[in-house]
C-alpha positions in Angstrom: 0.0 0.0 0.0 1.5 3.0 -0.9 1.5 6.7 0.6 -0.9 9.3 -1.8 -0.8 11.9 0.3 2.1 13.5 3.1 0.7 16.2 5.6 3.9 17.9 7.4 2.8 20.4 9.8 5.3 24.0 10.4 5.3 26.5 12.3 6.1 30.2 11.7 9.2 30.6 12.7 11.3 27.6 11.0 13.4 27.3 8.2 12.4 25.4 4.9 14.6 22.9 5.5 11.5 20.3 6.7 9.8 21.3 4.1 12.0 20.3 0.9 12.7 17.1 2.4 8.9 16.3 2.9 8.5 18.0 -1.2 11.5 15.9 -2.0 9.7 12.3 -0.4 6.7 13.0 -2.3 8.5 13.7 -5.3 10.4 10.2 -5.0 7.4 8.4 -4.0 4.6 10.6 -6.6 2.5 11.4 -3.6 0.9 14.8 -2.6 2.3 17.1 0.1 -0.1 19.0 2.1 1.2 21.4 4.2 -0.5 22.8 7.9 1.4 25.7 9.4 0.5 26.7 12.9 1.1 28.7 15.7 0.6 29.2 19.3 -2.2 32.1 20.7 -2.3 33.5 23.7 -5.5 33.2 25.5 -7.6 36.2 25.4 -7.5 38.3 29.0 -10.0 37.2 31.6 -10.9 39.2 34.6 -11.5 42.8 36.1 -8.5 44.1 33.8 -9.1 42.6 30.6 -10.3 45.8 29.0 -7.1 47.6 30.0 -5.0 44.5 28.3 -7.0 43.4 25.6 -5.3 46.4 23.3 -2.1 44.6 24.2 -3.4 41.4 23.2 -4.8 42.3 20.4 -1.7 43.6 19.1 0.3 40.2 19.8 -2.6 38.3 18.0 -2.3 40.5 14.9 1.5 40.0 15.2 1.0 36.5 15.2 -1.8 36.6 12.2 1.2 38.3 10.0 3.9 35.7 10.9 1.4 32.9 9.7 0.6 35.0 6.8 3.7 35.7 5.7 5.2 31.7 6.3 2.0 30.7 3.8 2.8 32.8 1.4 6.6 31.8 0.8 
């Protein structure tokens, strides 16, 4: 039974290195590559001062958004 499909999953932050190899397997073996890129969120703020950090918050999310953004696009 062979392999069709090969999910690798990356993060934001790491090189492409993972990424030929897995390109490079499917390539030997004709299968498909599919590719999940992820990332770690902070929690939203809870509590009595979550209106006074939820700009802050917001601001790391966004920041987060863009590095995904940007590592799906390359």
């Amino acid at each position: 039974m062979a392999f069709r499909t090969i999910l690798t999953v990356a993060g934001p932050n790491k090189g492409d290195g993972d990424l030929k190899l897995a390109a490079g397997l499917c390539t030997e073996i004709g299968a498909h590559l599919a590719v999940l890129v992820v990332a770690v969120a902070a929690p939203p703020p809870v509590g009595e001062y979550a209106a006074v950090v939820s700009e802050a918050w917001l601001e790391e999310r966004q920041a987060g958004e863009n590095l995904l953004k940007k590592r799906t696009a390359a």
